[in-house]
Predicted model as a PDB file, atoms N, CA, C, CB and O in Angstrom, pLDDT in the B-factor column:
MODEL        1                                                                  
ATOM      1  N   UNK A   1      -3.475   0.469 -25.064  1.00 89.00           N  
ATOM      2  CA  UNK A   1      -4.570  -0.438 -24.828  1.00 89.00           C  
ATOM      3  C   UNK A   1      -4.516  -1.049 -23.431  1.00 89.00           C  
ATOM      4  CB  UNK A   1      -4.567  -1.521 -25.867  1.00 89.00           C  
ATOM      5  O   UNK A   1      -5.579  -1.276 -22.854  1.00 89.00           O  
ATOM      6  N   UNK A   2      -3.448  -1.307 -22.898  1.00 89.00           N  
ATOM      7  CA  UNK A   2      -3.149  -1.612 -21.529  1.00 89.00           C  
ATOM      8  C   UNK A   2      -3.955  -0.699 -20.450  1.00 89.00           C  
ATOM      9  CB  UNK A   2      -1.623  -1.449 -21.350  1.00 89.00           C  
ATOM     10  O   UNK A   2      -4.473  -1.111 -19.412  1.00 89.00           O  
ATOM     11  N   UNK A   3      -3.944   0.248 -20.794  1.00 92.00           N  
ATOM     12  CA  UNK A   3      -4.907   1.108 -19.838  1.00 92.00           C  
ATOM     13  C   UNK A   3      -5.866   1.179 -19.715  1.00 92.00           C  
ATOM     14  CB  UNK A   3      -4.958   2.023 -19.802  1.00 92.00           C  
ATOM     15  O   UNK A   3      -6.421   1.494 -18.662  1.00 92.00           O  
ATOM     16  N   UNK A   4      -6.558   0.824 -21.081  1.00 94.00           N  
ATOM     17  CA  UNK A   4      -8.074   0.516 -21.051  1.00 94.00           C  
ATOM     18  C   UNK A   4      -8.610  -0.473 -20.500  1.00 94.00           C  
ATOM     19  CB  UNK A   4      -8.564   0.398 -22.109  1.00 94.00           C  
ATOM     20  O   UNK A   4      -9.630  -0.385 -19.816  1.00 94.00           O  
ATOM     21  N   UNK A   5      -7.839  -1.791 -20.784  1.00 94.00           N  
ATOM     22  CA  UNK A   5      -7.748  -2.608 -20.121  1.00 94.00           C  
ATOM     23  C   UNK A   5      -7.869  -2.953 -18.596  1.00 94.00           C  
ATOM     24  CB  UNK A   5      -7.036  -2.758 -20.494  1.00 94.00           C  
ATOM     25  O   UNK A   5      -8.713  -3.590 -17.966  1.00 94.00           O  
ATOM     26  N   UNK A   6      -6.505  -2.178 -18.161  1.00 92.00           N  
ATOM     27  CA  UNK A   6      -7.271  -2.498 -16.601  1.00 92.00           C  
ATOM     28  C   UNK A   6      -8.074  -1.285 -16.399  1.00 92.00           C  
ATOM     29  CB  UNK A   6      -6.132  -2.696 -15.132  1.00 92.00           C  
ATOM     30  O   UNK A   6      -8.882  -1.352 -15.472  1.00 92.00           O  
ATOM     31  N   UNK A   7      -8.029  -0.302 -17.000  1.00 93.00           N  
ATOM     32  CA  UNK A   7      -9.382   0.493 -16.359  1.00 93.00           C  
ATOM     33  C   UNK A   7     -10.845  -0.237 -16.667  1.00 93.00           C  
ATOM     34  CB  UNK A   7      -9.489   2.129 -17.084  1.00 93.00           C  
ATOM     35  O   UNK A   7     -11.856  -0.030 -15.995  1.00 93.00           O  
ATOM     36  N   UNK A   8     -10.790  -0.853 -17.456  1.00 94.00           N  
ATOM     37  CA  UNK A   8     -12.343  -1.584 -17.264  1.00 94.00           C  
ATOM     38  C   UNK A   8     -12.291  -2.682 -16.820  1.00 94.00           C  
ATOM     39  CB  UNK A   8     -13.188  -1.814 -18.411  1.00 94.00           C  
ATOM     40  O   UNK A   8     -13.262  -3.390 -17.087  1.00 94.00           O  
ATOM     41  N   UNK A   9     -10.810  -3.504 -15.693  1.00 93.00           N  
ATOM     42  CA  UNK A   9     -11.156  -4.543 -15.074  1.00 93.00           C  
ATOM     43  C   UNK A   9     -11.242  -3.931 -13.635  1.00 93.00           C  
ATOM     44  CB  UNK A   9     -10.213  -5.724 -15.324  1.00 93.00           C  
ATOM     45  O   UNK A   9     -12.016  -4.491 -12.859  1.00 93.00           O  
ATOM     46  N   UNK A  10     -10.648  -3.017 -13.260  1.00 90.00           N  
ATOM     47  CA  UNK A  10     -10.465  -2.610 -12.323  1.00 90.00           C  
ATOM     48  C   UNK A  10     -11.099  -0.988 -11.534  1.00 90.00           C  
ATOM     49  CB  UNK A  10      -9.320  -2.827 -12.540  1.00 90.00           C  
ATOM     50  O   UNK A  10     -11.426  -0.751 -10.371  1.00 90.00           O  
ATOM     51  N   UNK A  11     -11.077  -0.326 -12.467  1.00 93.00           N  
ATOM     52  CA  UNK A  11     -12.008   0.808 -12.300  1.00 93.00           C  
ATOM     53  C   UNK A  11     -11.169   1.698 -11.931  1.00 93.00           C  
ATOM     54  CB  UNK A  11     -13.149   0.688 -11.367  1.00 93.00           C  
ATOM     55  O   UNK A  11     -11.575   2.720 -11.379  1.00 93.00           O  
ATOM     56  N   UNK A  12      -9.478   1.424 -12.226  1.00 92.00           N  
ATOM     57  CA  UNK A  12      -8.478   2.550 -11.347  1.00 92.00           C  
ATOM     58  C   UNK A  12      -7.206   2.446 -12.680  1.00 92.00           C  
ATOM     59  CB  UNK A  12      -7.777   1.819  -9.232  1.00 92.00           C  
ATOM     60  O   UNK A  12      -6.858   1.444 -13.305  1.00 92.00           O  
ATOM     61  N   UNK A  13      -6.758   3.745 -12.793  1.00 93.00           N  
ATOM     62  CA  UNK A  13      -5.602   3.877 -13.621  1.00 93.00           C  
ATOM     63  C   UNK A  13      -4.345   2.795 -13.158  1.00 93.00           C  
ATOM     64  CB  UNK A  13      -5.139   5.456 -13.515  1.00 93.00           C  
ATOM     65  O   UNK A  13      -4.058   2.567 -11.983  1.00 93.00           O  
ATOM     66  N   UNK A  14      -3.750   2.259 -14.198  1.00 94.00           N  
ATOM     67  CA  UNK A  14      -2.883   1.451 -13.932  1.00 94.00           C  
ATOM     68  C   UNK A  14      -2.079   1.932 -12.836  1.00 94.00           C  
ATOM     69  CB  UNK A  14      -2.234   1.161 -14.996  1.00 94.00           C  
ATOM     70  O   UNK A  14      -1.720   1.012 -12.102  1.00 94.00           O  
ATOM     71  N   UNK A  15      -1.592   3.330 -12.409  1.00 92.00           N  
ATOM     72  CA  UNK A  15      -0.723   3.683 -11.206  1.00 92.00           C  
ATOM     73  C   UNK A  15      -1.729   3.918 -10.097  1.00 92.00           C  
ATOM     74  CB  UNK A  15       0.251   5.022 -11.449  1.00 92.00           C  
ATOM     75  O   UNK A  15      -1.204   4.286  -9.047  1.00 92.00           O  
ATOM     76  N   UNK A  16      -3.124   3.789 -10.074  1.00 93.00           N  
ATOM     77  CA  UNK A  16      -3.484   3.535  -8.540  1.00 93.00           C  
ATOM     78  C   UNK A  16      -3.475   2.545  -8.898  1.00 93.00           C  
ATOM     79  CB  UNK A  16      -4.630   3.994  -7.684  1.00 93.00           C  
ATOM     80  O   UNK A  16      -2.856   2.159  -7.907  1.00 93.00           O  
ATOM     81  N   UNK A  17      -3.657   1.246  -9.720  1.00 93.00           N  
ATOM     82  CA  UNK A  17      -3.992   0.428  -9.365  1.00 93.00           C  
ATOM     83  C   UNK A  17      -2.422  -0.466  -8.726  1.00 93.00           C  
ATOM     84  CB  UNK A  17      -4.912  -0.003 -10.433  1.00 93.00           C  
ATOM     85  O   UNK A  17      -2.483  -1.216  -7.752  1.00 93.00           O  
ATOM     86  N   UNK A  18      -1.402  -0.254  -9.321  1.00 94.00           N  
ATOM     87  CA  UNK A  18       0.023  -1.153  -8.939  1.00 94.00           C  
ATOM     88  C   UNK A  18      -0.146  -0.221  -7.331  1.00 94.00           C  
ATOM     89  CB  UNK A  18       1.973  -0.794 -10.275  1.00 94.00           C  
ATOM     90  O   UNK A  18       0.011  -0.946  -6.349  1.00 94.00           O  
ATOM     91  N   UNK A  19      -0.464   1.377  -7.003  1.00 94.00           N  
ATOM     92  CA  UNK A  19      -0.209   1.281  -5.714  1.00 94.00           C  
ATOM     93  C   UNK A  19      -1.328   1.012  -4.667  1.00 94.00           C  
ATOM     94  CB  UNK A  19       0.398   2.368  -5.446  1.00 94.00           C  
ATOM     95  O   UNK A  19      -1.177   1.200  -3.460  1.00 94.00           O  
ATOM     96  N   UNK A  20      -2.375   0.590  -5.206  1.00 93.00           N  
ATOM     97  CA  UNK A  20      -3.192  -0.284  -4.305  1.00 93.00           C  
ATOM     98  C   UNK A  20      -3.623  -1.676  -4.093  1.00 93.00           C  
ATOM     99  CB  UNK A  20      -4.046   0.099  -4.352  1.00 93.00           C  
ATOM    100  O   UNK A  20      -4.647  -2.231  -3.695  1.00 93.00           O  
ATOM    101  N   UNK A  21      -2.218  -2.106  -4.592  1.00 94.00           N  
ATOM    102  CA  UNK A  21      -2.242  -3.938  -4.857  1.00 94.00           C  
ATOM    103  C   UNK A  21      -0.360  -3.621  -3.333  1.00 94.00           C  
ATOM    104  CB  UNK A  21      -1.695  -4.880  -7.836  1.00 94.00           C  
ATOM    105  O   UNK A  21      -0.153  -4.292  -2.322  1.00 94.00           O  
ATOM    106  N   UNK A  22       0.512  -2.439  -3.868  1.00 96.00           N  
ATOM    107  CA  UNK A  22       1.756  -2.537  -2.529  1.00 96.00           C  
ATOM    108  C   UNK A  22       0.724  -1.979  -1.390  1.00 96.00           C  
ATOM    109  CB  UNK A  22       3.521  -1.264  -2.731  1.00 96.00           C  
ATOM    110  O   UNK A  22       0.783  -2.593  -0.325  1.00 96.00           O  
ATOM    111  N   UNK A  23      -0.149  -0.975  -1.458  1.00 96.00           N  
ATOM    112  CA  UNK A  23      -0.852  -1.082   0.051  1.00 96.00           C  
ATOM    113  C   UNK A  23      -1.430  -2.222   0.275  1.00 96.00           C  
ATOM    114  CB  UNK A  23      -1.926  -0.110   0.355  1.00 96.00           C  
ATOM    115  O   UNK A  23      -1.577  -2.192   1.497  1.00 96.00           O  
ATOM    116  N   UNK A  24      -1.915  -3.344  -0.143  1.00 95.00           N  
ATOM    117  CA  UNK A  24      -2.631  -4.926  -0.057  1.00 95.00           C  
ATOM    118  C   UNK A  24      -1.417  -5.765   0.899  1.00 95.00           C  
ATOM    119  CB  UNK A  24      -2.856  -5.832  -1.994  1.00 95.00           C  
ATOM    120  O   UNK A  24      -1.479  -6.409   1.946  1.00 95.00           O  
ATOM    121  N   UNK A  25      -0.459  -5.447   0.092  1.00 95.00           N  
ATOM    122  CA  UNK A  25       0.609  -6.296   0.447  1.00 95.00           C  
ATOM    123  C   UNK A  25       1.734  -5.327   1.643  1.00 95.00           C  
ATOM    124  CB  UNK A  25       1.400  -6.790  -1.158  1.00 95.00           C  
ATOM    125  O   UNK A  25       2.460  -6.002   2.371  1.00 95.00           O  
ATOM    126  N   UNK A  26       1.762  -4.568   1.697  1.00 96.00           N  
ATOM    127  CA  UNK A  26       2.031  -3.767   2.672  1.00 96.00           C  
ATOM    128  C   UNK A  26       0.810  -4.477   4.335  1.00 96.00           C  
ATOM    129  CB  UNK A  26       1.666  -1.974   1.870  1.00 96.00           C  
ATOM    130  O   UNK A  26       1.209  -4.993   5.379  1.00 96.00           O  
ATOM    131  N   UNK A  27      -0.529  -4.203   3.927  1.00 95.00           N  
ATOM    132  CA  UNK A  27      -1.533  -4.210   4.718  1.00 95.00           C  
ATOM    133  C   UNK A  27      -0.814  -6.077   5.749  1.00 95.00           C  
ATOM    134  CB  UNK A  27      -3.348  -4.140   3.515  1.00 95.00           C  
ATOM    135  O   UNK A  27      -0.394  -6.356   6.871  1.00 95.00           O  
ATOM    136  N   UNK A  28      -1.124  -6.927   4.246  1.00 94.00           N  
ATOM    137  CA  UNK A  28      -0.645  -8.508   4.948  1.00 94.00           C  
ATOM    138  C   UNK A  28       0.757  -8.536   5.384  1.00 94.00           C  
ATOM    139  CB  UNK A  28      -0.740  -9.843   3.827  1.00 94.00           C  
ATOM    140  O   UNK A  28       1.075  -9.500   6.080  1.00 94.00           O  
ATOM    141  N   UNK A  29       1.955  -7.370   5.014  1.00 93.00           N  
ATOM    142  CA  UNK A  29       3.033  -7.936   5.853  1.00 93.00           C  
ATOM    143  C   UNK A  29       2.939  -7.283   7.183  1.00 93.00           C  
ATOM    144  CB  UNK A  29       4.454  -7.729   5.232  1.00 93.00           C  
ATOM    145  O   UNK A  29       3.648  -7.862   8.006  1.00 93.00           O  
ATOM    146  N   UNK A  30       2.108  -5.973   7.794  1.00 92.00           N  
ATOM    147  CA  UNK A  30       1.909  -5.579   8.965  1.00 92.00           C  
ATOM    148  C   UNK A  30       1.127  -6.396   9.704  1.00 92.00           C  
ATOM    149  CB  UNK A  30       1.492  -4.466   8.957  1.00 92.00           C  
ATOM    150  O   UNK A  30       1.344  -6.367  10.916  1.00 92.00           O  
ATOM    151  N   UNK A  31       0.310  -7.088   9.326  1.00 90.00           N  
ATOM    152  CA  UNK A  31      -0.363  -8.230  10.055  1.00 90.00           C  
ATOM    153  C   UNK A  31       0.674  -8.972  10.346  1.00 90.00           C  
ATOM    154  CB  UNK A  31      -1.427  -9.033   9.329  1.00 90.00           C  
ATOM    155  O   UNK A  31       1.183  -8.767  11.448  1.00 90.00           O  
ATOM    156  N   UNK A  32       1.363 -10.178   9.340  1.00 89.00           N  
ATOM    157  CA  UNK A  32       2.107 -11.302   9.405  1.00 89.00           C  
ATOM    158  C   UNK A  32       3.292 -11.613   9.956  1.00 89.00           C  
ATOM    159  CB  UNK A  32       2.238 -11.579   8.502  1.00 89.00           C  
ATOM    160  O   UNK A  32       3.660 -12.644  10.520  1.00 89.00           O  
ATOM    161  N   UNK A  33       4.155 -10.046   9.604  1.00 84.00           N  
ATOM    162  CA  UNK A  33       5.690 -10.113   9.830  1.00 84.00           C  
ATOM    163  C   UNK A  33       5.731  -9.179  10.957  1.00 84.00           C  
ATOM    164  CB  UNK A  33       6.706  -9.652   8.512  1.00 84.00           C  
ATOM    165  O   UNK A  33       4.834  -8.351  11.113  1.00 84.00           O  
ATOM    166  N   UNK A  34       6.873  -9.290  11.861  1.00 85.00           N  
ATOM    167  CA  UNK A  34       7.398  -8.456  12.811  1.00 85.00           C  
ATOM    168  C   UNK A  34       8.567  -7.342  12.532  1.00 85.00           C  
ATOM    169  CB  UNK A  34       7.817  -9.319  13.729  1.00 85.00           C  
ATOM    170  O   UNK A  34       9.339  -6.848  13.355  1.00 85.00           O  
ATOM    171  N   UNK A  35       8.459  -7.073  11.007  1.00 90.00           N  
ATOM    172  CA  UNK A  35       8.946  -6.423  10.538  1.00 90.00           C  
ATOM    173  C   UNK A  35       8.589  -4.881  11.566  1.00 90.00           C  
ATOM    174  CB  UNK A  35       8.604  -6.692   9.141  1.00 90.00           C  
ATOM    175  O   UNK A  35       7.773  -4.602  12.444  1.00 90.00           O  
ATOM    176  N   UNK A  36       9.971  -3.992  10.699  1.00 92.00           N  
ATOM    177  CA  UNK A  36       9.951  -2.359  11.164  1.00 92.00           C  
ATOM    178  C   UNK A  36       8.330  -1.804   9.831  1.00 92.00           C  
ATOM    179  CB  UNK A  36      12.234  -1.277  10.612  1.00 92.00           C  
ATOM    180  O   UNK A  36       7.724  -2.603   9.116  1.00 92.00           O  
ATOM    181  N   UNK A  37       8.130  -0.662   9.899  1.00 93.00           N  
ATOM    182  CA  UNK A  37       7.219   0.051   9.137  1.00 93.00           C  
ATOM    183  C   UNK A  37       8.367   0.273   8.089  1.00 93.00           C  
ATOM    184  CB  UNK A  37       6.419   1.401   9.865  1.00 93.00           C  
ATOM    185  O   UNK A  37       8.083   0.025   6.917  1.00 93.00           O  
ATOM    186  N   UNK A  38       9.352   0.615   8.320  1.00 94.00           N  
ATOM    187  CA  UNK A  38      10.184   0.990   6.963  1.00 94.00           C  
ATOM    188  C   UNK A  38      10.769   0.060   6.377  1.00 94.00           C  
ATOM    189  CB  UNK A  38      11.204   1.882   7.088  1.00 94.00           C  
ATOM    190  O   UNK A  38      11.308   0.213   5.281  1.00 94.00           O  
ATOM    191  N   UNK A  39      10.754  -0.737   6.844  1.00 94.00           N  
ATOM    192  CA  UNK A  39      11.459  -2.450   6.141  1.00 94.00           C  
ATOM    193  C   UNK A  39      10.373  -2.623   5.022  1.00 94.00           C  
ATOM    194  CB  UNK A  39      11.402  -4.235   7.503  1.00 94.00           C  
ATOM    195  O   UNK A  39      10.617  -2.607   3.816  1.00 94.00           O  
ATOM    196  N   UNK A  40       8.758  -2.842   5.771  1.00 95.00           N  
ATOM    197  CA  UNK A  40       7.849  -3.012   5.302  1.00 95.00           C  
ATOM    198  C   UNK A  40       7.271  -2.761   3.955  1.00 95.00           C  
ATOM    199  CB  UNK A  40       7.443  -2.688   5.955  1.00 95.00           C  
ATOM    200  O   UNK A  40       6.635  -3.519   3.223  1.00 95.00           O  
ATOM    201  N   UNK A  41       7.811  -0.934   3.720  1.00 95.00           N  
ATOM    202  CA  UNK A  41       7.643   0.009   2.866  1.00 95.00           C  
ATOM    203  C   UNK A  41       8.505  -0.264   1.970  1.00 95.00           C  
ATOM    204  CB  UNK A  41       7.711   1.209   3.312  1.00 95.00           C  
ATOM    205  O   UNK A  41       8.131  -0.439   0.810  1.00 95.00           O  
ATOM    206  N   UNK A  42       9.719  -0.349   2.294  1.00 96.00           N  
ATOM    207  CA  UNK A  42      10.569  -0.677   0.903  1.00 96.00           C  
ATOM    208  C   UNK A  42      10.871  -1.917   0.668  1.00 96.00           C  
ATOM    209  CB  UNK A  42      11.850  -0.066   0.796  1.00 96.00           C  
ATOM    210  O   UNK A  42      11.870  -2.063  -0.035  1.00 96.00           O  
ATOM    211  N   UNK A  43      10.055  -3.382   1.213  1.00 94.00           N  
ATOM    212  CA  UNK A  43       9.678  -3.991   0.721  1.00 94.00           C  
ATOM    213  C   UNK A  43       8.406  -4.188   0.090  1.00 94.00           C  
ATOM    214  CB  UNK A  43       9.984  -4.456   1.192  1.00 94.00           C  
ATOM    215  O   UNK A  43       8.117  -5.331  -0.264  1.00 94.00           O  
ATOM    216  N   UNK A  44       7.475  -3.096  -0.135  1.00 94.00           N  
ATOM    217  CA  UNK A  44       6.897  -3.051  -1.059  1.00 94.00           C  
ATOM    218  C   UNK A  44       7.035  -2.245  -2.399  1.00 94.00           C  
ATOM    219  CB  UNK A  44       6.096  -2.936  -0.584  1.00 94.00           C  
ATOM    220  O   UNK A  44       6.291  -2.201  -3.379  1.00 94.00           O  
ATOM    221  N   UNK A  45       7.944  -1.770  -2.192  1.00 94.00           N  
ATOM    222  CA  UNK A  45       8.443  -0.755  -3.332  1.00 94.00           C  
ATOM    223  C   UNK A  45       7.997   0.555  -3.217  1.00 94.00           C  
ATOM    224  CB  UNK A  45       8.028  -1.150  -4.687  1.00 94.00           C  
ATOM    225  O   UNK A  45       7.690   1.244  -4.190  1.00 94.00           O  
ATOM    226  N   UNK A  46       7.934   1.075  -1.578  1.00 94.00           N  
ATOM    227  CA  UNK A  46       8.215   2.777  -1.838  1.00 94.00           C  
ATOM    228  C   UNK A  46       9.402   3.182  -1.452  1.00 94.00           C  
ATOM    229  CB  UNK A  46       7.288   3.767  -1.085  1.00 94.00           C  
ATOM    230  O   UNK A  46       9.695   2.736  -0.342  1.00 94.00           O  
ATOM    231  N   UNK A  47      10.268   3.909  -1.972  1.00 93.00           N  
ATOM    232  CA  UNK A  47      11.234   4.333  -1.452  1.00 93.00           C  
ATOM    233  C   UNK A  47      11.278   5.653  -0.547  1.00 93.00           C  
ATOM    234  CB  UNK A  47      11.936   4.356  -2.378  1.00 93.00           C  
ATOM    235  O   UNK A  47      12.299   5.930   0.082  1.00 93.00           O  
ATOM    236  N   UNK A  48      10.064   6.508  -0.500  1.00 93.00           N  
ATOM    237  CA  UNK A  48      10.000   7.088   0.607  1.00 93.00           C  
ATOM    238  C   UNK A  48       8.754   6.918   1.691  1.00 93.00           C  
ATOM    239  CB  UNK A  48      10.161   8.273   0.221  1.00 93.00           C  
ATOM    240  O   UNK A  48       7.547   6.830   1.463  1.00 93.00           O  
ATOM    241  N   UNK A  49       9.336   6.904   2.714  1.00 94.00           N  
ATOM    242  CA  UNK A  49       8.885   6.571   3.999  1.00 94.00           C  
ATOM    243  C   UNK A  49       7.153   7.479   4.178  1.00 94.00           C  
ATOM    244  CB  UNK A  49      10.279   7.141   5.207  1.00 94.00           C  
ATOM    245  O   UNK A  49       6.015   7.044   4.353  1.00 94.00           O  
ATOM    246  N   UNK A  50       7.669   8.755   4.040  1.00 95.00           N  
ATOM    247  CA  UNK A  50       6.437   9.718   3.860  1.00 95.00           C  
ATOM    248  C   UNK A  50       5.206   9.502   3.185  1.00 95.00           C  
ATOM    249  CB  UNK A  50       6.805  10.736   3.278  1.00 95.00           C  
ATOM    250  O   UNK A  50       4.011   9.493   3.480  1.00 95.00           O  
ATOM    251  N   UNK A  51       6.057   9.299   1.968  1.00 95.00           N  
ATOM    252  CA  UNK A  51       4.864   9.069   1.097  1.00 95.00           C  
ATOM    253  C   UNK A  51       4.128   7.948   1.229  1.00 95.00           C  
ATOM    254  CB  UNK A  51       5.170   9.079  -0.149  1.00 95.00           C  
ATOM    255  O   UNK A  51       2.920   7.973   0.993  1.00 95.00           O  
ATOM    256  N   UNK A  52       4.852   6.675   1.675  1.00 96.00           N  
ATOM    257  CA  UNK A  52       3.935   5.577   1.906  1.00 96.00           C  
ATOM    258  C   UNK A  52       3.228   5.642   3.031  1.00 96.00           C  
ATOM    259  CB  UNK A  52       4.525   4.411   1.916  1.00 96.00           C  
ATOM    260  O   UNK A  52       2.311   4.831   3.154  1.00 96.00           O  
ATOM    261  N   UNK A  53       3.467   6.546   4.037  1.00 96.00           N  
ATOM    262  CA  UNK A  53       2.299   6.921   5.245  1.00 96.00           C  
ATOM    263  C   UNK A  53       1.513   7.488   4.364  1.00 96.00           C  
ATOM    264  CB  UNK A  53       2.653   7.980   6.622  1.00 96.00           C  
ATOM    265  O   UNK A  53       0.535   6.866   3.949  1.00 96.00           O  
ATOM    266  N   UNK A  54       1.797   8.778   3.916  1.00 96.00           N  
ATOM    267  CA  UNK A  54       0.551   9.296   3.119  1.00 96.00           C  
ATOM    268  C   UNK A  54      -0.054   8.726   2.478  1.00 96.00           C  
ATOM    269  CB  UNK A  54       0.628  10.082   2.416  1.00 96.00           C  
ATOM    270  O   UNK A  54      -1.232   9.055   2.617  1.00 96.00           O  
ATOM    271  N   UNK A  55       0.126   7.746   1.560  1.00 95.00           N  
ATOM    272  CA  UNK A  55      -0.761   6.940   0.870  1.00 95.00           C  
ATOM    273  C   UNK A  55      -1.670   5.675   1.581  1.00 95.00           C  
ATOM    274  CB  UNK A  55       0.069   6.434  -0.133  1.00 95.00           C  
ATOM    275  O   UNK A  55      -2.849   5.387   1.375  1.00 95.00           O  
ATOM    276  N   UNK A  56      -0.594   4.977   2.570  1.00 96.00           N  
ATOM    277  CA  UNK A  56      -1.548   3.830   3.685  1.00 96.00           C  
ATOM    278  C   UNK A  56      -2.611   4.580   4.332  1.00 96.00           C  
ATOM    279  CB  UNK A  56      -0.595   3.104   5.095  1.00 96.00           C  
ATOM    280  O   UNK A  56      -3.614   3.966   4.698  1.00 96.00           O  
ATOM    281  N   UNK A  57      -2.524   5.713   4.501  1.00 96.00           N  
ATOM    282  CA  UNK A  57      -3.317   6.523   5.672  1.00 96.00           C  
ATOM    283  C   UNK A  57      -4.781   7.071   4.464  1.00 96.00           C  
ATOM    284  CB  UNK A  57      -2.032   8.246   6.553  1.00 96.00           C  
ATOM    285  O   UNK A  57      -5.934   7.223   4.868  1.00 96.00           O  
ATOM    286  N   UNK A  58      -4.361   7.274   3.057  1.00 94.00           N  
ATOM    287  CA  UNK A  58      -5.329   7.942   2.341  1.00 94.00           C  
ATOM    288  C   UNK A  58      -6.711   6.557   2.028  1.00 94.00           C  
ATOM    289  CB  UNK A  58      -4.432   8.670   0.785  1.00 94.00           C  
ATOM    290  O   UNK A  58      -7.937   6.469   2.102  1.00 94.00           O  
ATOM    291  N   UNK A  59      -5.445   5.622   1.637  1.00 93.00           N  
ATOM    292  CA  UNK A  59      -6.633   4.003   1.455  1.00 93.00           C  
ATOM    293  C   UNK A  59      -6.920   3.311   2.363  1.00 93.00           C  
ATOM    294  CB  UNK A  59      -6.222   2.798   0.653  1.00 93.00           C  
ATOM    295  O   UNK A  59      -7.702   2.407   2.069  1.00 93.00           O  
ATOM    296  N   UNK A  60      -6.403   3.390   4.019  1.00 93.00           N  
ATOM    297  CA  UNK A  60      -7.116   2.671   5.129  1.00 93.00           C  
ATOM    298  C   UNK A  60      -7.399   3.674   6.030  1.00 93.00           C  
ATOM    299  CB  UNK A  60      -6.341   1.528   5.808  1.00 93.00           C  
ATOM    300  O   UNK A  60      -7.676   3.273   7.161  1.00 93.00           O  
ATOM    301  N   UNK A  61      -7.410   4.965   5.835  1.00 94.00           N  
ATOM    302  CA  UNK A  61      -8.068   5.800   7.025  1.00 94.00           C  
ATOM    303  C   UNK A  61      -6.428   5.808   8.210  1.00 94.00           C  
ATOM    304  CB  UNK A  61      -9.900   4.679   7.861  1.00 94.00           C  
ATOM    305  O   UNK A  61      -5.918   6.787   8.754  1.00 94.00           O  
ATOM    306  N   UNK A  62      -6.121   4.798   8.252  1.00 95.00           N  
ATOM    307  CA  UNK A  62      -5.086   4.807   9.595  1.00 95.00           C  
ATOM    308  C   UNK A  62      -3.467   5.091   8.745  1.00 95.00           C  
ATOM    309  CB  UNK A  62      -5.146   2.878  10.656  1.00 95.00           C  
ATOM    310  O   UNK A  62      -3.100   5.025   7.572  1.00 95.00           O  
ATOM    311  N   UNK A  63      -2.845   5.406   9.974  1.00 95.00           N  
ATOM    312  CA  UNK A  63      -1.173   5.504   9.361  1.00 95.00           C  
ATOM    313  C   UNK A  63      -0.884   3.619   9.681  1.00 95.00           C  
ATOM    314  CB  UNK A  63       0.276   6.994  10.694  1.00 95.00           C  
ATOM    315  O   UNK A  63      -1.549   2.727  10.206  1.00 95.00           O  
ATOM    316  N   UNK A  64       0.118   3.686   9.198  1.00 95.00           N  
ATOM    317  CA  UNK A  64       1.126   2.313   9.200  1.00 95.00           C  
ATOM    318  C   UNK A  64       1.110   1.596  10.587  1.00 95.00           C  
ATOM    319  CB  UNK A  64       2.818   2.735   8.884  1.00 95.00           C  
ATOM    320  O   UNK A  64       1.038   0.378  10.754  1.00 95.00           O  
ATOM    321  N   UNK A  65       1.219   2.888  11.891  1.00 93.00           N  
ATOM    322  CA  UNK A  65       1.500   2.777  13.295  1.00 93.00           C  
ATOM    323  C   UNK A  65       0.457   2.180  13.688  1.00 93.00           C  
ATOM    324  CB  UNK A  65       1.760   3.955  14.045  1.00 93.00           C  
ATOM    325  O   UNK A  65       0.433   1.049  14.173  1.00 93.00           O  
ATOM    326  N   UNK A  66      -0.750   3.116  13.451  1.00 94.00           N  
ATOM    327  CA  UNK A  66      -2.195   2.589  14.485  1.00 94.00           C  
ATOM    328  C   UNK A  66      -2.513   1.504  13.759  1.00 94.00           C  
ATOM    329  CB  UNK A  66      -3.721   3.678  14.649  1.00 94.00           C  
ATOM    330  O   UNK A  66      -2.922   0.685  14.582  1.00 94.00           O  
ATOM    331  N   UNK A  67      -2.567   0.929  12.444  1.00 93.00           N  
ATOM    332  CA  UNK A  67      -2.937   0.103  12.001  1.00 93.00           C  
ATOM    333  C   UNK A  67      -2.449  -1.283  12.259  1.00 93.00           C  
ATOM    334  CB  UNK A  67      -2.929   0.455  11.078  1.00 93.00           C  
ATOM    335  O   UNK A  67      -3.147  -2.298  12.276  1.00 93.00           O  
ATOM    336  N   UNK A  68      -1.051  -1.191  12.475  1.00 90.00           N  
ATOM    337  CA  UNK A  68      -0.410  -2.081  13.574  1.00 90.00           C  
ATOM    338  C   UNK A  68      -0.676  -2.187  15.035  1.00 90.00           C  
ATOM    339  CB  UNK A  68       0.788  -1.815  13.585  1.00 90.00           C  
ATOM    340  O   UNK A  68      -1.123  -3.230  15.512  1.00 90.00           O  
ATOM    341  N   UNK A  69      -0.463  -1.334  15.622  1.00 89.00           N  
ATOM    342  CA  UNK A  69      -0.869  -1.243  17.157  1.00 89.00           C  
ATOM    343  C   UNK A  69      -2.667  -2.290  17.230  1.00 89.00           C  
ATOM    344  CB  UNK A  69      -1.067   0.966  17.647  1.00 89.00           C  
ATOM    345  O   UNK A  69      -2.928  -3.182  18.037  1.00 89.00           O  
ATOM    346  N   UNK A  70      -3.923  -1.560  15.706  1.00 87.00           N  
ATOM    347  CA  UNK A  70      -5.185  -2.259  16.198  1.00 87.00           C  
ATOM    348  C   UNK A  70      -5.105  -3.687  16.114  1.00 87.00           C  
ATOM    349  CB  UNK A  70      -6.389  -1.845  15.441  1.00 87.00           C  
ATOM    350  O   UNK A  70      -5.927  -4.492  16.551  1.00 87.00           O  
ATOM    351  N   UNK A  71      -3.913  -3.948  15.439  1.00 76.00           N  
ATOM    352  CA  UNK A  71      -3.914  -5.415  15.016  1.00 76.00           C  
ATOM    353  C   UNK A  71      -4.094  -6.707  16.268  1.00 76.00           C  
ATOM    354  CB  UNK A  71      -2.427  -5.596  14.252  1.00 76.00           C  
ATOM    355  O   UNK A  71      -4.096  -7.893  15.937  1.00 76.00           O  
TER     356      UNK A  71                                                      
ENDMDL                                                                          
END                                                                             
């Protein structure tokens, strides 16, 4: 029932939805902190580096880098 749940609050399976709440929070610590990109990442809970480019880059268009640099 949990799934139904947030699929009709949210419109996304519970696993996009937990990994598009760490890209949210990923997004505000590249703004806020002077953190590294990989500090960043596994303080949001990816443990690989790759994959969390691949995924920042699939939900904001940009990698981790340029998205910092436009900041």
């Amino acid at each position: 029932q949990l799934r139904r749940i947030i699929y009709k609050a949210t419109g996304l399976s519970p696993h996009s939805c937990i990994v598009t709440l760490r890209i949210h929070k990923a997004k505000r610590e590249l703004f806020d902190s002077g953190k590294s990109i990989n500090t960043i990442a596994y303080d949001c809970g990816f443990s690989d580096l790759h994959f969390f480019c691949f995924i920042f880059k699939k939900n904001t268009g940009f990698t981790p880098r340029e998205y910092k640099q436009t900041l």
